[in-house]
The first five atom37 places (N, CA, C, CB, O) and aatype in JSON, in Angstrom:
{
  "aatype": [20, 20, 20, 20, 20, 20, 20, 20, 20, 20, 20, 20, 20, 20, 20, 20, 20, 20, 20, 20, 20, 20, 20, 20, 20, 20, 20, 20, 20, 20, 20, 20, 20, 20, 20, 20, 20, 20, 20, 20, 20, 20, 20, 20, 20, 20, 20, 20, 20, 20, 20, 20, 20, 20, 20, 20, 20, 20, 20, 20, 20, 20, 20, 20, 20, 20, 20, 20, 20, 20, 20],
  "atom_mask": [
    [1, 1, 1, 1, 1],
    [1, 1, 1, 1, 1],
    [1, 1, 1, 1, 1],
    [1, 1, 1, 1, 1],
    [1, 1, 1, 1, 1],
    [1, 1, 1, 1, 1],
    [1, 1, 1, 1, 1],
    [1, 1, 1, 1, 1],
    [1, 1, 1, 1, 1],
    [1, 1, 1, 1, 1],
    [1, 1, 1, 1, 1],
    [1, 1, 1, 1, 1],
    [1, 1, 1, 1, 1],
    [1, 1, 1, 1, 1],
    [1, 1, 1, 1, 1],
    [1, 1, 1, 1, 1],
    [1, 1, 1, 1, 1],
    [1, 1, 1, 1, 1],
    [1, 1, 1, 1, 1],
    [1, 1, 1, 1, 1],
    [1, 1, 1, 1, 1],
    [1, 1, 1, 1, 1],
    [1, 1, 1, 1, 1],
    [1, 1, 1, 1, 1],
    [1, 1, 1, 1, 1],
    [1, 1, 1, 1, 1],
    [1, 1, 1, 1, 1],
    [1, 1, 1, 1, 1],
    [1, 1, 1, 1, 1],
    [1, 1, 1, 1, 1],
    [1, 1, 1, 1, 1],
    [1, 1, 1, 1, 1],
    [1, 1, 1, 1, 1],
    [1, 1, 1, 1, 1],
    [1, 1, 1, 1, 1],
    [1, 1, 1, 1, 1],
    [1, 1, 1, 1, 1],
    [1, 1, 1, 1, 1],
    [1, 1, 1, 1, 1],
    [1, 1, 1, 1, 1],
    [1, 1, 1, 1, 1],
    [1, 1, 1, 1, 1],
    [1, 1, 1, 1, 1],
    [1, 1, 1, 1, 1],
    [1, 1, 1, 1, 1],
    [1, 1, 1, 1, 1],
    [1, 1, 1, 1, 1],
    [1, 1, 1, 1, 1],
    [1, 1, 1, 1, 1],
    [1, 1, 1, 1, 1],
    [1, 1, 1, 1, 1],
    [1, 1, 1, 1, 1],
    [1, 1, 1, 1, 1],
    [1, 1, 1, 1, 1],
    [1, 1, 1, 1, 1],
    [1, 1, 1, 1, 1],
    [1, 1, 1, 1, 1],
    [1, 1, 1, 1, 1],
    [1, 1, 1, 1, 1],
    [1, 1, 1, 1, 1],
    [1, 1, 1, 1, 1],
    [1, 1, 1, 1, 1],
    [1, 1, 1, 1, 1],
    [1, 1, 1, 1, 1],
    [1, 1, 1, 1, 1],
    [1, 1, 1, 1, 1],
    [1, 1, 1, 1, 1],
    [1, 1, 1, 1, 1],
    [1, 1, 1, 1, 1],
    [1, 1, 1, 1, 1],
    [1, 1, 1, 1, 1]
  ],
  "atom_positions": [
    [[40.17, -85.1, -114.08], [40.97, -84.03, -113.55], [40.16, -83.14, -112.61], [41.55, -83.2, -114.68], [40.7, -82.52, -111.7]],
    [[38.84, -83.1, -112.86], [38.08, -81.93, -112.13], [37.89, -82.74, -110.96], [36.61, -81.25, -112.84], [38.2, -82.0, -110.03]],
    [[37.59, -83.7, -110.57], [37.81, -84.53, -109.02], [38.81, -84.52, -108.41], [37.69, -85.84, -108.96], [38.72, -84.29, -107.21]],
    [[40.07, -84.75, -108.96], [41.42, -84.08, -108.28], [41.14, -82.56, -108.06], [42.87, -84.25, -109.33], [41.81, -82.04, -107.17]],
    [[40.47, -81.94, -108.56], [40.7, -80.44, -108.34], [39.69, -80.49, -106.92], [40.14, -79.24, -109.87], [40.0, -79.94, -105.87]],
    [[38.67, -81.12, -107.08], [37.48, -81.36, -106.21], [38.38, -81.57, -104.57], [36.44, -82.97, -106.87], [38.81, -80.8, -103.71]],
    [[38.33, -82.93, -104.76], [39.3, -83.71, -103.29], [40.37, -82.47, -102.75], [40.6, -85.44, -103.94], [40.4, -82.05, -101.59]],
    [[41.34, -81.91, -104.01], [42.51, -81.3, -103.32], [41.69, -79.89, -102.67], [43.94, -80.94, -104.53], [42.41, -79.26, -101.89]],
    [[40.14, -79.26, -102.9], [39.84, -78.3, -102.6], [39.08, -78.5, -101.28], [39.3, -77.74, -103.6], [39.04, -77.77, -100.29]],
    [[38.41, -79.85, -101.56], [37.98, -80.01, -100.22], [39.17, -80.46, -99.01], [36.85, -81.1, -100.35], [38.84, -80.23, -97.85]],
    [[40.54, -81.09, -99.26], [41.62, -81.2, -98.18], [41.83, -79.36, -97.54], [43.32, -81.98, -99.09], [41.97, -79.15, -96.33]],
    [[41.82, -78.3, -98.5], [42.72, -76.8, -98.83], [41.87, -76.54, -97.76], [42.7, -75.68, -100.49], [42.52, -76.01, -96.85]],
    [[40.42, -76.71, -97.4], [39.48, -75.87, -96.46], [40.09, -75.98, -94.93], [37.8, -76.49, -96.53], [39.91, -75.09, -94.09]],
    [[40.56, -76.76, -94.76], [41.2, -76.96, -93.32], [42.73, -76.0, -92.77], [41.6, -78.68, -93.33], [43.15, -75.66, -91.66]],
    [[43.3, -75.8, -94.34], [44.39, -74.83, -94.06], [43.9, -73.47, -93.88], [45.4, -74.81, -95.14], [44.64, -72.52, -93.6]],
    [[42.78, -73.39, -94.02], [42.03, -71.69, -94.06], [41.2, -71.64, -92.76], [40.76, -71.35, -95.59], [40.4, -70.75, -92.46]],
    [[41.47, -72.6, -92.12], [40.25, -72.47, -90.9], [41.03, -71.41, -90.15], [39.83, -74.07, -89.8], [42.23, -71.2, -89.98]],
    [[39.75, -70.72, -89.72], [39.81, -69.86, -87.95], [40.06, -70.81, -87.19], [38.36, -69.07, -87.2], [40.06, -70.3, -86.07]],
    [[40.23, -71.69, -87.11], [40.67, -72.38, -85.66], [41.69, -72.48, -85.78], [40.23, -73.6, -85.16], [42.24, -71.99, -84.79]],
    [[42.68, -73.04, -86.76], [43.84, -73.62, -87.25], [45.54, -73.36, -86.21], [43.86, -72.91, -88.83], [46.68, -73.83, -86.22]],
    [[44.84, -72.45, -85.54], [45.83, -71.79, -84.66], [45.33, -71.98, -83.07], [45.96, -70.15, -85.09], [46.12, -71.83, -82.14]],
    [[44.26, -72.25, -82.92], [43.73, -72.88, -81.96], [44.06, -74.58, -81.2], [42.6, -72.75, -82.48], [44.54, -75.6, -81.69]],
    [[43.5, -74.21, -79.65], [44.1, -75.61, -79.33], [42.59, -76.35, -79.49], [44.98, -75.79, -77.56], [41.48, -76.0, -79.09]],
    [[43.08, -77.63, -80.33], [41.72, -78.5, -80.52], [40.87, -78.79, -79.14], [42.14, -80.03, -81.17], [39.73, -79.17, -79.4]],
    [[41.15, -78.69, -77.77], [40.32, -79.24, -76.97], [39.36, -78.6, -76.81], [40.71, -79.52, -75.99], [38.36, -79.08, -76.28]],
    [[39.46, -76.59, -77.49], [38.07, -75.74, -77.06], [36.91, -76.28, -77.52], [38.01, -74.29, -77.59], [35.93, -76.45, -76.79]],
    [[36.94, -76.59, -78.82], [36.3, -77.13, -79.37], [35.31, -78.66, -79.52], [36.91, -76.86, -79.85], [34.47, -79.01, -80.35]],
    [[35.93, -79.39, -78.21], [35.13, -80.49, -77.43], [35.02, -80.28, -76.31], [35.55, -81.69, -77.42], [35.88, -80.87, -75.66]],
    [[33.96, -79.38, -75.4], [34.14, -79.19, -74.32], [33.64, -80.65, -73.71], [33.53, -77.91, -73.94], [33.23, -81.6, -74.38]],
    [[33.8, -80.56, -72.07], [32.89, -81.47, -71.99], [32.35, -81.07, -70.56], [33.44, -82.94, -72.22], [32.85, -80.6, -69.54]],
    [[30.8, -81.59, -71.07], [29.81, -81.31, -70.2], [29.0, -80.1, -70.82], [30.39, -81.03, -68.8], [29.68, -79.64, -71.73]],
    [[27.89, -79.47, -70.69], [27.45, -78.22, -71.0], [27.27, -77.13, -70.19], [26.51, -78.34, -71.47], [26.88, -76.14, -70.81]],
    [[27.47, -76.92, -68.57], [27.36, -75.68, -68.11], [28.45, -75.16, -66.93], [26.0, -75.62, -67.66], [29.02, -76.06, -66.31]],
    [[28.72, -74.0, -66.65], [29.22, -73.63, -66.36], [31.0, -73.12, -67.1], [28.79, -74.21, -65.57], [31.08, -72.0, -67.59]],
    [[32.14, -73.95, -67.09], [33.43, -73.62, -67.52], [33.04, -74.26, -69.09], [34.84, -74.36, -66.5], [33.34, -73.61, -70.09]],
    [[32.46, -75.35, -69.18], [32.25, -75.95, -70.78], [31.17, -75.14, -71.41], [31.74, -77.67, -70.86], [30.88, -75.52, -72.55]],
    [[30.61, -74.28, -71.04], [29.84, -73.45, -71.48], [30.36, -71.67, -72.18], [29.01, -73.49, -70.31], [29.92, -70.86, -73.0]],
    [[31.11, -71.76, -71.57], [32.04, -70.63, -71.75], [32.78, -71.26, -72.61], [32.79, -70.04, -70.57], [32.79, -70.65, -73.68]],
    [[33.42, -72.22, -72.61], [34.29, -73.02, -73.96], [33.53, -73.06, -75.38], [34.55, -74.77, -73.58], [34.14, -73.01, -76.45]],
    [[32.32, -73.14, -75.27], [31.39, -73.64, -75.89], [31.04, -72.22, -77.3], [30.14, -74.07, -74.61], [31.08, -72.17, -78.53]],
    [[30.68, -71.18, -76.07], [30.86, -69.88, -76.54], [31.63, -69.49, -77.43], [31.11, -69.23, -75.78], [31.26, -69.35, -78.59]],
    [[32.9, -69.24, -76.99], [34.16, -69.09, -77.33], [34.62, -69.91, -78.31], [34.87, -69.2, -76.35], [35.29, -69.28, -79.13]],
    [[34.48, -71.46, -78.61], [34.57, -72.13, -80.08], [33.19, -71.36, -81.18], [34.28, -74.15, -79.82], [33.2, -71.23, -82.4]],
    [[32.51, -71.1, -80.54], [31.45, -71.09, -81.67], [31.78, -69.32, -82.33], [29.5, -71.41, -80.86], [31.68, -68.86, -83.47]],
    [[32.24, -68.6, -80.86], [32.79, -67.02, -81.55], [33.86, -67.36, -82.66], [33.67, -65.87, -80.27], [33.72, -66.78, -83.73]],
    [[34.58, -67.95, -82.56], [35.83, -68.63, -83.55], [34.91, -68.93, -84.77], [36.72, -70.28, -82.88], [34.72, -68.0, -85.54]],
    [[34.42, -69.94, -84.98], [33.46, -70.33, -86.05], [32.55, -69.3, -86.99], [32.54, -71.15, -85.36], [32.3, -69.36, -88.19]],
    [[32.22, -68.47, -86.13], [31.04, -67.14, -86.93], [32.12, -66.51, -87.88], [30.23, -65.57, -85.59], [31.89, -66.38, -89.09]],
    [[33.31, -66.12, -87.31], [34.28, -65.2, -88.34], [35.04, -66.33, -89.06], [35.48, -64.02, -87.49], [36.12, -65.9, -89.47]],
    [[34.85, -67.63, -89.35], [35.62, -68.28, -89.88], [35.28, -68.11, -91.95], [35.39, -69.77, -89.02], [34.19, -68.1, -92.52]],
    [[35.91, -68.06, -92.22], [35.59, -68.13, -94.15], [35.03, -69.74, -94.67], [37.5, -67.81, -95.24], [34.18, -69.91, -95.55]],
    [[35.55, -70.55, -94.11], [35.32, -71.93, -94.32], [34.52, -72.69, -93.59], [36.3, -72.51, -94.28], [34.61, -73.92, -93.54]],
    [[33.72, -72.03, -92.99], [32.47, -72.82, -92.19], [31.84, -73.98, -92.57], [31.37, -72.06, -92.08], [31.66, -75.12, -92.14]],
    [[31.52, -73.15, -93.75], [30.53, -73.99, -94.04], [30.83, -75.94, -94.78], [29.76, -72.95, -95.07], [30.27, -77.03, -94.76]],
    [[32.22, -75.21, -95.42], [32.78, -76.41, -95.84], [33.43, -77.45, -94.18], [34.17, -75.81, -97.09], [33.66, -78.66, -94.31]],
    [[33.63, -76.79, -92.85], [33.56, -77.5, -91.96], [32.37, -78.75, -91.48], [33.71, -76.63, -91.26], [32.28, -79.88, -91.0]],
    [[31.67, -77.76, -91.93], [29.78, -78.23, -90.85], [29.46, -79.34, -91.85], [27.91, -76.59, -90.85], [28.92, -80.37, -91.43]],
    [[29.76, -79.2, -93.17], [29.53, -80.67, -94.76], [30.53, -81.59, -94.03], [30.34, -80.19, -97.03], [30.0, -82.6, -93.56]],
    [[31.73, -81.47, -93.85], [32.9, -81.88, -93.59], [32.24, -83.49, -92.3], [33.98, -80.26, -92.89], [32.36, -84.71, -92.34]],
    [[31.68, -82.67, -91.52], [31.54, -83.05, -89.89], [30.31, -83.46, -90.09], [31.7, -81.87, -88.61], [30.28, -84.53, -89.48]],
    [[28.72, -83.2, -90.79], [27.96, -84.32, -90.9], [28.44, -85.55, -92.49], [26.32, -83.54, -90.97], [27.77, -86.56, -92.68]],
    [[29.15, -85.33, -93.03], [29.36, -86.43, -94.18], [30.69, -87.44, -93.27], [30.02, -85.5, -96.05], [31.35, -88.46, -93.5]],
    [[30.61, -86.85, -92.63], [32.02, -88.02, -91.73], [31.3, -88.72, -90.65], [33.58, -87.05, -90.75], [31.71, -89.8, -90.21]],
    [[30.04, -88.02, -90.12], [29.32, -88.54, -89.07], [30.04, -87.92, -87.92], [29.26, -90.09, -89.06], [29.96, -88.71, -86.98]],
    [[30.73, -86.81, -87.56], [31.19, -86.22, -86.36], [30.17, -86.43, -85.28], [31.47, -84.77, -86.56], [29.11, -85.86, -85.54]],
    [[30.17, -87.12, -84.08], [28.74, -87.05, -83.02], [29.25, -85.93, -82.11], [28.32, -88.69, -81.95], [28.44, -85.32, -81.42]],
    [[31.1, -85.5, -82.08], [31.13, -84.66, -80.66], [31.69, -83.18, -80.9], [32.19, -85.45, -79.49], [32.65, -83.52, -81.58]],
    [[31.76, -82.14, -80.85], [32.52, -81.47, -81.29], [31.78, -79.89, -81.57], [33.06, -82.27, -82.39], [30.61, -79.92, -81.95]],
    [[32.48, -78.41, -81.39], [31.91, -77.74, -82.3], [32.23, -77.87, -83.68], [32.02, -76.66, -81.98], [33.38, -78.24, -83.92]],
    [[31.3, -77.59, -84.87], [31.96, -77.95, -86.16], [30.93, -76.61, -87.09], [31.7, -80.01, -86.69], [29.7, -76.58, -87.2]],
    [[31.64, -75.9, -87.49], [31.19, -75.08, -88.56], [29.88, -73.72, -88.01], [30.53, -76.31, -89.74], [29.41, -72.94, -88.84]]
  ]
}
């Protein structure tokens, strides 16, 4: 039972994200300077006030994420 509680808590972290209301592309800019740099910014300001960070950033290296801001 405590692994069902586990799994369903680790799915719950994604309904609590600061981004959740966001459009997913800020968050892959592409390229690093100039307009994707300012994107870049701006996902990661999102991320600092987020409550669930940290369960993002576990999330995104245990999945192997290579592109993305994450946590």
């Amino acid at each position: 039972m405590k692994e069902f509680g586990r799994v369903r808590e680790q799915e719950d972290w994604r309904h609590r994200a600061a981004c959740l209301n966001e459009e997913p592309e800020l968050f892959f800019p592409t390229g690093n300077t100039g307009p994707a740099r300012m994107q870049t910014e701006e996902a990661k300001h999102i991320c600092r006030g987020c409550d669930v960070r940290e369960q993002c950033l576990m999330w995104a290296l245990e999945t192997g994420q290579e592109h993305g801001i994450w946590g």
